[in-house]
MIMI-705764 format. One line per field, with one value per residue: residue number from 1; residue in three letters; x, y, z of N, C-alpha, C, O in turn. Coordinates in steps of 0.1 Angstrom, whole numbers. Layout:
N
nr = (NUM_...)
rest = (ALA_...)
nX = (X_...)
nY = (Y_...)
nZ = (Z_...)
caX = (X_...)
caY = (Y_...)
caZ = (Z_...)
cX = (X_...)
cY = (Y_...)
cZ = (Z_...)
oX = (X_...)
oY = (Y_...)
oZ = (Z_...)
***
This chain:
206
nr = (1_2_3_4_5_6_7_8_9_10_11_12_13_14_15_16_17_18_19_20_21_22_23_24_25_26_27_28_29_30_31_32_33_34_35_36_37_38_39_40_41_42_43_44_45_46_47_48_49_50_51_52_53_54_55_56_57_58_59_60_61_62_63_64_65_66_67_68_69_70_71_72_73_74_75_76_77_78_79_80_81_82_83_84_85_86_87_88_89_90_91_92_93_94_95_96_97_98_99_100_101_102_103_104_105_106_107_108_109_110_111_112_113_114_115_116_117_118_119_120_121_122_123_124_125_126_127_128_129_130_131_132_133_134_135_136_137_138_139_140_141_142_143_144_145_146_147_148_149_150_151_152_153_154_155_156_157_158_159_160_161_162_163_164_165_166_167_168_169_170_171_172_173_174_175_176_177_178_179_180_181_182_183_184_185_186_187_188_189_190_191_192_193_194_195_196_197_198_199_200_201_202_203_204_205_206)
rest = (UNK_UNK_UNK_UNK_UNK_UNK_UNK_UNK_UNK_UNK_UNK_UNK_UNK_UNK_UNK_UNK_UNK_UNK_UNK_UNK_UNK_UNK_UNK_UNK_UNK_UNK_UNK_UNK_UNK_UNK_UNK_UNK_UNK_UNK_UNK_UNK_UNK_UNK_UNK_UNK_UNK_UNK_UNK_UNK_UNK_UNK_UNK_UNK_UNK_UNK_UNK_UNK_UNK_UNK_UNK_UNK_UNK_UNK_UNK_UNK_UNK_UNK_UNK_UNK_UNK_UNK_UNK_UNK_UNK_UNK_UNK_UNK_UNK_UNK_UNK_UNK_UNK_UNK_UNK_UNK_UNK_UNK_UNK_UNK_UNK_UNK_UNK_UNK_UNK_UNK_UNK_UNK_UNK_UNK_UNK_UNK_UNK_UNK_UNK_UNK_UNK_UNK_UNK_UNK_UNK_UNK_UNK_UNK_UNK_UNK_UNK_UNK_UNK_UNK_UNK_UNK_UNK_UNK_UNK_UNK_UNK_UNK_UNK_UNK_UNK_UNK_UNK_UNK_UNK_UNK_UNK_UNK_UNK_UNK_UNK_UNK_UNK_UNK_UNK_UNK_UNK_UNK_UNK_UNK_UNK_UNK_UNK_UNK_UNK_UNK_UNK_UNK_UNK_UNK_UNK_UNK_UNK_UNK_UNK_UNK_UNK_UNK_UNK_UNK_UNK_UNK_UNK_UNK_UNK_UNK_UNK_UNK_UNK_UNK_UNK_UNK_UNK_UNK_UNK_UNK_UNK_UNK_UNK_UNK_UNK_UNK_UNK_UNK_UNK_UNK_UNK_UNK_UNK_UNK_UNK_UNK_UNK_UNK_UNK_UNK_UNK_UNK_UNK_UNK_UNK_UNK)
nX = (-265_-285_-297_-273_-269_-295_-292_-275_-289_-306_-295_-286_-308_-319_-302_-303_-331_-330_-313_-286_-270_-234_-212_-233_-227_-202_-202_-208_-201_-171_-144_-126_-96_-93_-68_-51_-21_-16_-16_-33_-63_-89_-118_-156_-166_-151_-141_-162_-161_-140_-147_-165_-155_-139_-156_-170_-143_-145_-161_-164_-141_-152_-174_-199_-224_-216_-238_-250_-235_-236_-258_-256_-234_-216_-199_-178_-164_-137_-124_-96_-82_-59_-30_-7_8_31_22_0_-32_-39_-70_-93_-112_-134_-149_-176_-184_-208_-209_-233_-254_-285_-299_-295_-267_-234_-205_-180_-153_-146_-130_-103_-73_-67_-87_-84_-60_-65_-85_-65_-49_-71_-77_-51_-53_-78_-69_-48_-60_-86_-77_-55_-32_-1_2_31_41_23_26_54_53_33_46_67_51_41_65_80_102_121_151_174_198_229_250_278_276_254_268_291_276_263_291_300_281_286_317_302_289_312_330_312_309_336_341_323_335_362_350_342_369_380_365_368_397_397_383_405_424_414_411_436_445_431_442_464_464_455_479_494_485_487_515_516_506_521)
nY = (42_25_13_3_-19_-32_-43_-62_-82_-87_-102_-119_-132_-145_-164_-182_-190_-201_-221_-230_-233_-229_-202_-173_-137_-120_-100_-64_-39_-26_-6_24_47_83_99_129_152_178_209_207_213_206_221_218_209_198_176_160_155_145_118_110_104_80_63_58_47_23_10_1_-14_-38_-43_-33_-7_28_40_17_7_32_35_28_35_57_86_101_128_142_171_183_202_231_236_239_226_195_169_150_143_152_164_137_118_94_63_43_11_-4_-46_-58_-52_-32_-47_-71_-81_-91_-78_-91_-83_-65_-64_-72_-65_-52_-37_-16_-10_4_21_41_48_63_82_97_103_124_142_154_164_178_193_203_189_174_140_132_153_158_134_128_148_137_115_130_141_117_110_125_131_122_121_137_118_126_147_134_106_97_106_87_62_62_62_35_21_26_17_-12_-16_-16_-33_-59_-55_-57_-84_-97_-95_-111_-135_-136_-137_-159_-175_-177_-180_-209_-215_-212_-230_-251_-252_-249_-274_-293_-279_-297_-317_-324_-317_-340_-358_-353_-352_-384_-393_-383)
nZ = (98_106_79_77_96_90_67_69_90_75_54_64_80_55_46_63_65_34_41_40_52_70_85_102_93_110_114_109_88_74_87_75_78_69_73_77_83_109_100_72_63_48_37_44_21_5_21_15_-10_-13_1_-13_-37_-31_-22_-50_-59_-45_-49_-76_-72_-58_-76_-75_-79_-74_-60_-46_-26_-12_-3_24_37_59_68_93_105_121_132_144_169_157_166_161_176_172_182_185_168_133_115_108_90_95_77_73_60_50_45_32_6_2_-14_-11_-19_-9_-3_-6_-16_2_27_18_9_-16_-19_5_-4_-25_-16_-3_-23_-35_-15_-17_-43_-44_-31_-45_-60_-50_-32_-34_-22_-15_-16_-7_5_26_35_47_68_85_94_109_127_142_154_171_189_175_158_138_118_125_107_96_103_82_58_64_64_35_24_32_17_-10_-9_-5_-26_-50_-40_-44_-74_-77_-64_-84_-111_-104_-103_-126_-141_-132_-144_-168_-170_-163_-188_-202_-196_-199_-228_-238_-226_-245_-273_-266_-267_-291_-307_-298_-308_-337_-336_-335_-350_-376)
caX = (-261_-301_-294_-265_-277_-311_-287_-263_-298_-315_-286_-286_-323_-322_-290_-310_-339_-325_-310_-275_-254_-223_-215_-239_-221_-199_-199_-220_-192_-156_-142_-116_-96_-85_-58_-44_-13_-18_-17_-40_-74_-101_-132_-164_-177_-141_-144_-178_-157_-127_-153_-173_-144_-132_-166_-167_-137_-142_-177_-156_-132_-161_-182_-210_-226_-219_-256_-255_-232_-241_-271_-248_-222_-211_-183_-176_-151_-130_-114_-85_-72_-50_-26_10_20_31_18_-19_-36_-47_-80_-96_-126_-139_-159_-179_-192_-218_-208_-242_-261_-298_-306_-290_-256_-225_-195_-168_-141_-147_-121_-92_-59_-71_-99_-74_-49_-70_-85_-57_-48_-84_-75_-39_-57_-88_-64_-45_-74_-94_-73_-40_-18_12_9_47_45_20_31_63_43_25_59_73_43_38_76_79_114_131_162_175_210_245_256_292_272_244_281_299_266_264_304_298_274_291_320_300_286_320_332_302_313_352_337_320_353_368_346_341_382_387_361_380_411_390_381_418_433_402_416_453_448_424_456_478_460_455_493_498_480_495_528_514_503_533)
caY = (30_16_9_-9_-32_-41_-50_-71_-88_-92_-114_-137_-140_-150_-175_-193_-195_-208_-235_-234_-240_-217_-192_-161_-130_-118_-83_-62_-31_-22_8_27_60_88_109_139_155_188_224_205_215_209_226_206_204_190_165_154_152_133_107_104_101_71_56_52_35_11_5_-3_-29_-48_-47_-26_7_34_42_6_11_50_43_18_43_68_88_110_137_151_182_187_218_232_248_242_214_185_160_148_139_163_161_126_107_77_58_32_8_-21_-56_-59_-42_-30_-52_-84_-86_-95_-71_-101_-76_-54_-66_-80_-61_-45_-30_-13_-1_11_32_49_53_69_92_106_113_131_153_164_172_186_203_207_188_165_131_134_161_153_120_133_158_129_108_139_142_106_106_139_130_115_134_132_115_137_146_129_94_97_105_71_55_65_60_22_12_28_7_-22_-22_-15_-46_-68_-54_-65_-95_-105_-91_-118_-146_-141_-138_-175_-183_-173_-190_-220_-218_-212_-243_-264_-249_-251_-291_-296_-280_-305_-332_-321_-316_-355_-367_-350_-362_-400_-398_-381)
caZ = (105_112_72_75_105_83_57_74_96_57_48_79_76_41_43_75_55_27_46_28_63_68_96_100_94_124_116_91_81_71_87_69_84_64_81_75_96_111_93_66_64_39_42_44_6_-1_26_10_-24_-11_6_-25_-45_-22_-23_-62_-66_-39_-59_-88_-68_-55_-86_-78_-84_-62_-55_-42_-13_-8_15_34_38_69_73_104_105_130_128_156_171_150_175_154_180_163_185_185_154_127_108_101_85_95_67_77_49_50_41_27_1_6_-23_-9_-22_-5_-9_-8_-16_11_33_11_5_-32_-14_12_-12_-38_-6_1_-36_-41_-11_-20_-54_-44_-18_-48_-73_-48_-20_-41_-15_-22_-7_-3_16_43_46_52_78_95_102_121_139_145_159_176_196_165_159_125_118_119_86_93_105_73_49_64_59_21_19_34_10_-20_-8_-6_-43_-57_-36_-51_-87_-79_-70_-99_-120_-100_-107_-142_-149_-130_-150_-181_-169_-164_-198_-211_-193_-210_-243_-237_-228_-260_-278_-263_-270_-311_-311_-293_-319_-346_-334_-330_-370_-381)
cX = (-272_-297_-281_-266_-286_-303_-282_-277_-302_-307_-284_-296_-325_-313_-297_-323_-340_-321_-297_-266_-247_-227_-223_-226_-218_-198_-205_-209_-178_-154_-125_-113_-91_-79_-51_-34_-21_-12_-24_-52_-86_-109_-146_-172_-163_-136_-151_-171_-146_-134_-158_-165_-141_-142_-168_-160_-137_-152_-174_-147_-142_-174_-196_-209_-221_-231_-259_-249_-232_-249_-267_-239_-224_-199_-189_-168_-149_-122_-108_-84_-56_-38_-8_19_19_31_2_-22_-39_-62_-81_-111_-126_-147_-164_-191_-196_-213_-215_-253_-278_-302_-299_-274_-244_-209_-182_-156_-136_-130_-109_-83_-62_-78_-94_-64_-54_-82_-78_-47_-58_-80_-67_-47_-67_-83_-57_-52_-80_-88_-61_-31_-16_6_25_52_41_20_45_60_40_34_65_64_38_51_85_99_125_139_171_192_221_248_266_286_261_259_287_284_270_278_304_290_276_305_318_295_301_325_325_307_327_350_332_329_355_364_348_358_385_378_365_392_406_389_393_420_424_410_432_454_443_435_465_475_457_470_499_495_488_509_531_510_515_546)
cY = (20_7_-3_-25_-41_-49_-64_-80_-96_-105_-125_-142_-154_-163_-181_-193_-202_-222_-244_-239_-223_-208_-177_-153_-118_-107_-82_-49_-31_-7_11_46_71_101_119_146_173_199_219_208_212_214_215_199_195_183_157_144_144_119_99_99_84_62_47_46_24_3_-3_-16_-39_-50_-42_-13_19_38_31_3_27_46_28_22_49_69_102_117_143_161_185_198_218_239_246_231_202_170_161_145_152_159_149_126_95_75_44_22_-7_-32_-60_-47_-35_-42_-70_-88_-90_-86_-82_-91_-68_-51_-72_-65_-55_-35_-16_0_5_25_43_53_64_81_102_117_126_140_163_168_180_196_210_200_174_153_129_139_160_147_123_137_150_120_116_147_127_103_120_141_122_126_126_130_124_135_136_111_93_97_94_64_50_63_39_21_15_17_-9_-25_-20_-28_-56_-67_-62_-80_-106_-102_-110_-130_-150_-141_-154_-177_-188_-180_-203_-225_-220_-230_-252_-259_-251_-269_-296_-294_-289_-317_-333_-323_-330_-361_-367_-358_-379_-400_-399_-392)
cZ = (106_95_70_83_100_75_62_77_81_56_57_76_68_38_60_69_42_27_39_39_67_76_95_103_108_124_100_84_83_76_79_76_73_67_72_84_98_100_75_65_58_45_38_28_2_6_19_-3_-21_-7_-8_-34_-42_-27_-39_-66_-54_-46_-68_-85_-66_-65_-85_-81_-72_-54_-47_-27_-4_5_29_37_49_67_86_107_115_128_143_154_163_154_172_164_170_168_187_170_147_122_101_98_86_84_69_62_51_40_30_20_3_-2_-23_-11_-8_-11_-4_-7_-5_23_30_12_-6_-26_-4_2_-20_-26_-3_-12_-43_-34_-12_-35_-54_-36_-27_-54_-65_-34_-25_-30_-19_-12_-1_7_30_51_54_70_89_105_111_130_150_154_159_179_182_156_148_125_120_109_84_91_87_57_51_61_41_20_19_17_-4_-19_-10_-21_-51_-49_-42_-66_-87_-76_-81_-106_-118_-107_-120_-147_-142_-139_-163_-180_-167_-179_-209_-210_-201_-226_-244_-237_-241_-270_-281_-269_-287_-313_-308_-306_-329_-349_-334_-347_-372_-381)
oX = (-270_-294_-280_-265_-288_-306_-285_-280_-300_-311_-281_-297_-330_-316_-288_-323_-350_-324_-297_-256_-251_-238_-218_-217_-226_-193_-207_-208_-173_-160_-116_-121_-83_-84_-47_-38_-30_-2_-20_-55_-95_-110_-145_-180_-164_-124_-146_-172_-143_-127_-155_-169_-141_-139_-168_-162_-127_-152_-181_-146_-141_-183_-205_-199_-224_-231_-270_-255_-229_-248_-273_-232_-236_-190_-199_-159_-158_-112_-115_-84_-47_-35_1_31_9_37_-5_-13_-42_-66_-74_-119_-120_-153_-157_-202_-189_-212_-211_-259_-278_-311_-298_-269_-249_-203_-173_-148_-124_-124_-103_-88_-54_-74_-100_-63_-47_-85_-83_-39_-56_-79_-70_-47_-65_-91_-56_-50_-82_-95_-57_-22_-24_6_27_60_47_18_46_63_42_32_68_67_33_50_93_107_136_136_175_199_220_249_266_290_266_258_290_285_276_278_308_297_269_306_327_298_300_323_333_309_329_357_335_332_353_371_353_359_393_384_366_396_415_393_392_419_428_414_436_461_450_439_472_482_456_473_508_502_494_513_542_512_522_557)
oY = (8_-4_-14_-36_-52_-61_-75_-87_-107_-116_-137_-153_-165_-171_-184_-205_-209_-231_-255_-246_-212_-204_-169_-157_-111_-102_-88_-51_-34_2_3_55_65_111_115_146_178_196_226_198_219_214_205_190_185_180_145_132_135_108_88_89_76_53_35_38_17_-9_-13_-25_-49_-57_-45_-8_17_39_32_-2_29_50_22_13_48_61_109_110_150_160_189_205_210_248_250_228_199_161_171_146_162_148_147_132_86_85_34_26_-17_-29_-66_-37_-40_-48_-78_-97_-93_-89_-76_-92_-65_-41_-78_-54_-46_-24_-5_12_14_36_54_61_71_91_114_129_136_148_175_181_191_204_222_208_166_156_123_135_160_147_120_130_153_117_110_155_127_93_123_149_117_136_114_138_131_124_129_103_84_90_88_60_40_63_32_21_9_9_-16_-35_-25_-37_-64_-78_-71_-89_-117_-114_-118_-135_-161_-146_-161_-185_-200_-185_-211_-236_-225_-239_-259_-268_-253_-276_-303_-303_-290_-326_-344_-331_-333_-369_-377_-366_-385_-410_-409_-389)
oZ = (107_97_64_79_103_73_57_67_78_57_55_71_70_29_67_68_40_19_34_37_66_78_87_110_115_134_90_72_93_70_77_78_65_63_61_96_90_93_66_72_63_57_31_26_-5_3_17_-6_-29_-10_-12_-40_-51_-35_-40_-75_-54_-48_-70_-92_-74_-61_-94_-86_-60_-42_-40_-18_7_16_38_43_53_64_88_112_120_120_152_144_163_147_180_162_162_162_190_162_154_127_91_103_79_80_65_57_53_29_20_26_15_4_-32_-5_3_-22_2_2_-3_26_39_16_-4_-29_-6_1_-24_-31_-2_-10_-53_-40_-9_-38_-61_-32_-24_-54_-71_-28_-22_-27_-25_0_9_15_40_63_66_80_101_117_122_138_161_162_151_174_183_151_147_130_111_102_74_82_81_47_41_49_36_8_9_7_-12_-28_-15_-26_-62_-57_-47_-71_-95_-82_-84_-110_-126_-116_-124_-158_-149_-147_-168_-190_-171_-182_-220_-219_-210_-233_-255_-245_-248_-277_-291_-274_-293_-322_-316_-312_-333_-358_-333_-354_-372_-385)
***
C-alpha cells in the first residue's frame, strides 16, 4: 500500500512541477472484488494463481508489463465460514491496484469498462483451469445465495408463460403472412390495371 501511495504522490509531484495545469489525481487505486458463493474453496497457492492470473491480463489491457503493476498490487482474502447456510458471503479477494506505476506511468485503462470485463473474464478462467469449477455453476450458486427467499415459479405458471410466448411468435409470423399476401394483391391489381390499359389500347389501334 506505502508503494502505491508513493506512486500516486510521484505523479502529482511531477505534473505540478511540470507546470502542465489539470486536476491532481483524486485517488491513487482501483479496487476489484472477486467472489465466490459458498461450498467453494480454493486453497491458498490457487488463490495466489487466480490473482496472478488476473493481474497479467489486466497488464495486457492497459499496455504494460505485469512486473510493472506487481509491486503496485494487493489483494486480501477472505475466507468465510463455511457452515452450508446459504446466506452470508462465501470466499472473496479484494485486489487493490495502483493508478500509477513506480516508474511514472499512468494506467488510463484502469478504470474503463474493458478493464472491468476482461477482470471478470480473467477470473471465470483462472477458476476453471485452476480449481476445476464451472462459472455456470457458481454463479448459479451465488444468485440462490444472494436471494435466499426467492421461490421458484409453479410449473403450471412457467408452462402458460412458455405457451404465451410461443403464441405470440406464431402470431408475429401470421402477421407477416398477412402483410406480405396484401402486399401481393397490391401487386396483382397494379398488374391487372397495366393489362387493361394494353388491352384499351389495343382496341383504340384496332
Amino acid at each position: 500500500m506505502s508503494n502505491i501511495s508513493y506512486a500516486g504522490e510521484s505523479y502529482a509531484a511531477k505534473q505540478a512541477a511540470n507546470g502542465k495545469g489539470g486536476r491532481p489525481p483524486s485517488s491513487y487505486a482501483v479496487e476489484f472484488t472477486l467472489n465466490l458463493p459458498k461450498g467453494y474453496r480454493p486453497d491458498d497457492k490457487q488463490w495466489r494463481q487466480i490473482v496472478e492470473h488476473c493481474l497479467r491480463e489486466t497488464a495486457k489491457v492497459c499496455g504494460v508489463e505485469p512486473n510493472q503493476i506487481a509491486p503496485t498490487s494487493r489483494a486480501i482474502l477472505h475466507q468465510q465460514k463455511q457452515d452450508g447456510s446459504k446466506q452470508g458471503t462465501g470466499d472473496h479477494c479484494h485486489i487493490v491496484i495502483g493508478k500509477f506505476t513506480q516508474d511514472g506511468e499512468y494506467l488510463r485503462n484502469l478504470q474503463r469498462k474493458t478493464v472491468t470485463a476482461k477482470m471478470k473474464q480473467s477470473f471465470n478462467a483462472a477458476v476453471k483451469h485452476y480449481c476445476g469449477y464451472d462459472w455456470t455453476e457458481y454463479a448459479k450458486t451465488l444468485q440462490e445465495q444472494k436471494y435466499p427467499n426467492k421461490r421458484p415459479a409453479p410449473t403450471w405458471k412457467v408452462r402458460a408463460a412458455k405457451e404465451r410466448d410461443e403464441i405470440e411468435i406464431q402470431q408475429a409470423a401470421l402477421d407477416e403472412r398477412a402483410r406480405s399476401l396484401v402486399g401481393k394483391a397490391r401487386e396483382l391489381e397494379v398488374l391487372e390495371s397495366g393489362i387493361e390499359d394494353k388491352l384499351n389500347e389495343v382496341r383504340q389501334i384496332e
